[in-house]
N, C-alpha and C positions, 0 to 999 in steps of 0.2 A: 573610117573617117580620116582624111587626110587633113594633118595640123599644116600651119603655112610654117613657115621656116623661123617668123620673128617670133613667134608662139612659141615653137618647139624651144627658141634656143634663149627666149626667156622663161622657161618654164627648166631649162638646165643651169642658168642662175640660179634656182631658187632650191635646187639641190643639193644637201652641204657636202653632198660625199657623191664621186663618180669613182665607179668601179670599173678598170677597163681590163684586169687580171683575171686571171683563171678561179685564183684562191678568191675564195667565197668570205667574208666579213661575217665575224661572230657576232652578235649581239651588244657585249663590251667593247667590241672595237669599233662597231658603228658609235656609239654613245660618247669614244673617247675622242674619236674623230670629226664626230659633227660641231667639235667647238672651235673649228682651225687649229692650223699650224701656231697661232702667233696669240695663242689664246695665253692670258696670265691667269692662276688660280691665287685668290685672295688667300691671305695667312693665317695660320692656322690656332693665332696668337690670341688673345684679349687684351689691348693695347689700356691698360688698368688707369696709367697716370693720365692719359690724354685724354679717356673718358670722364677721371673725376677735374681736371683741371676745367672739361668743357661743362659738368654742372655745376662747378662751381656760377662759372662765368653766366651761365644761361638765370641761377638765383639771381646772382646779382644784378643782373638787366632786368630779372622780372620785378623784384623787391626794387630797382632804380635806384641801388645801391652805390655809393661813393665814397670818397675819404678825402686826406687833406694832399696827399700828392700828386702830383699829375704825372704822366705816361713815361714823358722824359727824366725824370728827379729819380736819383738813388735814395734807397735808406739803410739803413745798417743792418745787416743779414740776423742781428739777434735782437732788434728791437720787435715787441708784442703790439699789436695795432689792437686793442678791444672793441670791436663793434657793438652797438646798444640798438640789441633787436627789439620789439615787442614781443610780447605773449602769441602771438595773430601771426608775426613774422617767422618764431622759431617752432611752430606747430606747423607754418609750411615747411619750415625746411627738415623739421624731421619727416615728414610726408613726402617730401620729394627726394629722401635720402633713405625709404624704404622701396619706394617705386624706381629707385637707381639700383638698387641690392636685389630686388629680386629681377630685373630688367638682364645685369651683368650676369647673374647664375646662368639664365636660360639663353642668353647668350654666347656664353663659356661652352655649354653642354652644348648647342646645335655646330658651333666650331668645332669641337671635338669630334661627333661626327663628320661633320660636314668634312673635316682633316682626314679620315680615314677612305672615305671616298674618294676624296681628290688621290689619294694612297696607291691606291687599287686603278686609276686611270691614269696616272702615273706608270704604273709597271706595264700594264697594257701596251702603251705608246714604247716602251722603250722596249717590249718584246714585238712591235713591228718594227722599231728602228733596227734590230740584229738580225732580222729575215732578211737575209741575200738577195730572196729571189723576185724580190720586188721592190719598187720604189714608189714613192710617197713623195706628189710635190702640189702644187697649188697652179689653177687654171691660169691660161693666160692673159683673161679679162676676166674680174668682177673676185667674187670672193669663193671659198670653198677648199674641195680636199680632193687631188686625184690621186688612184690608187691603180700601176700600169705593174705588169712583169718585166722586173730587168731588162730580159732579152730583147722586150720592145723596146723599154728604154734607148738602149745602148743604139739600138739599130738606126733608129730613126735618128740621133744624134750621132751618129756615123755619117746618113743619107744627107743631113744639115751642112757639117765638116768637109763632103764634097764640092759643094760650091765654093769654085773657086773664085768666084767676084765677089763674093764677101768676108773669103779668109784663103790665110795665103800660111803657108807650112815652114815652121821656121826648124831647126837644126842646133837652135842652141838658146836659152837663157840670156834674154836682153836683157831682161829686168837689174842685175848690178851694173850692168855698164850704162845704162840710163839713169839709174841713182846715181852714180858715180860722176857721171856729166852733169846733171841738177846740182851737186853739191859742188862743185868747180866751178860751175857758172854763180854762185851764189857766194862763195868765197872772194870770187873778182868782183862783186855789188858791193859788198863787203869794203874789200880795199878801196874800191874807190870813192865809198864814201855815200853811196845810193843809199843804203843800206844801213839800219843799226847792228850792234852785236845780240839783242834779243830778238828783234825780227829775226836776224841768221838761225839763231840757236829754234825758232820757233815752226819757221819753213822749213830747215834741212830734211830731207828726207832721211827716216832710218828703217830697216829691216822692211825692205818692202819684197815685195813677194807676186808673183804673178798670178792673173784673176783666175778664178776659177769660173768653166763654163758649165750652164745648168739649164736644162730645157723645160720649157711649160706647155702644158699640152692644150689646145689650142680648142677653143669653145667648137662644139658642134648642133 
C-alpha cells in the first residue's frame, strides 16, 4: 500500500526517536531518549516549607480566616497572634494536618524512587553522549530525537560547507577584531555624549567567541 508523502511525513512527526545509524537502540536508550533533548527532570526533593506554608494558607481561606493586619503592615517578628478557633475548627484542622502527613510520606517515598530512575536515565544519556561514533541531534522541523553515524554526520556537513554561495572560507579569527571595533565605536557614543556610561558598560561586548555550526537532519 502506498502512503502519500503528507501521511508518511506526518506520521515521522509523530515519532520521538529516528534511527538513521547502524547501532541498534537498547531498550533504556529508547525510553531515555523518547523524552527529548531539552526534556527537564523534576527534583528529586520534597520542598517541606512550601508545602506547609501552602496548607496553611489553603485552612485559612477554607476556615475564611483573617486577622487585624493587612498585607502591607509589618509586625514584630516575636509578637504571638492567638487565633480563637472552635471545637468544629480545630477537629478540621487536625484532619487536614493528618491528610497533609500522610499525603508528604508517600510523596517523599514515590520521589525517591522516582530520583533513582531519573538516575539510571541520566547515565544512559550520558553513555551515548561519550560514543564517538555517532551523533544525536533534533530534526529540523517539529520535535523529536535523531540518531545518525558520525561519518554521515561529518559528510553531509562537509557536502553543506561546499556551497559556496552560502559560505565563504575564512583564514583567520574575525571574531576579536570585530569586538574590538564594536567596543571603539561604542567608546566614541560614549564621548560624544549619545551614550550613557551604563548603557557603555551594558552593550560592550566581552569574550565573544565564534558560532558554532550544527546540522539538523531534515524531515523525510
Amino acid at each position: 500500500m502506498n502512503i502519500p508523502n503528507n501521511d508518511r511525513a506526518q506520521e515521522n512527526d509523530l515519532r520521538p526517536i529516528t534511527n538513521l545509524s547502524q547501532r541498534k537502540l537498547t531498550i533504556d536508550e529508547e525510553n531515555a531518549l523518547k523524552h527529548g533533548l531539552h526534556h527537564v527532570f523534576p527534583t528529586g526533593k520534597f520542598d517541606n516549607s512550601r508545602f506547609v506554608c501552602n496548607m496553611e494558607l489553603f485552612y485559612a481561606k477554607l476556615i475564611n480566616l483573617t486577622t487585624d493586619y493587612h498585607h502591607y503592615e509589618r509586625k514584630d517578628p516575636k509578637q504571638i497572634i492567638k487565633l480563637k478557633l472552635t471545637s468544629t475548627q480545630l477537629n478540621a484542622a487536625g484532619e487536614l494536618r493528618s491528610i497533609a502527613n500522610s499525603f508528604r510520606k508517600k510523596a517523599e517515598l514515590e520521589m525517591q524512587s522516582n530520583s533513582q530512575h531519573y538516575k539510571q536515565i541520566k547515565q544512559t544519556l550520558r553513555s551515548l553522549a561519550n560514543n564517538n561514533n555517532i551523533v544525536i541531534t533534533k530534526p529540523a522541523k517539529g520535535r523529536g530525537v535523531v540518531k545518525m553515524d558520525k561519518i554521515d554526520y561529518l559528510q553531509k556537513m562537509e557536502t553543506t560547507l561546499e556551497d559556496t554561495s552560502k559560505f565563504e572560507r575564512l583564514y583567520e579569527d574575525r571574531t576579536i577584531t570585530n569586538e574590538d571595533r564594536v567596543e571603539r565605536w561604542l567608546k566614541r557614543l560614549f564621548q560624544e555624549r549619545f551614550i550613557t556610561l551604563n548603557e557603555l558598560n551594558m552593550t560592550k561586548p566581552k569574550g565573544s567567541r565564534p558560532a558554532r555550526l550544527y546540522g539538523l537532519q531534515k524531515n523525510t
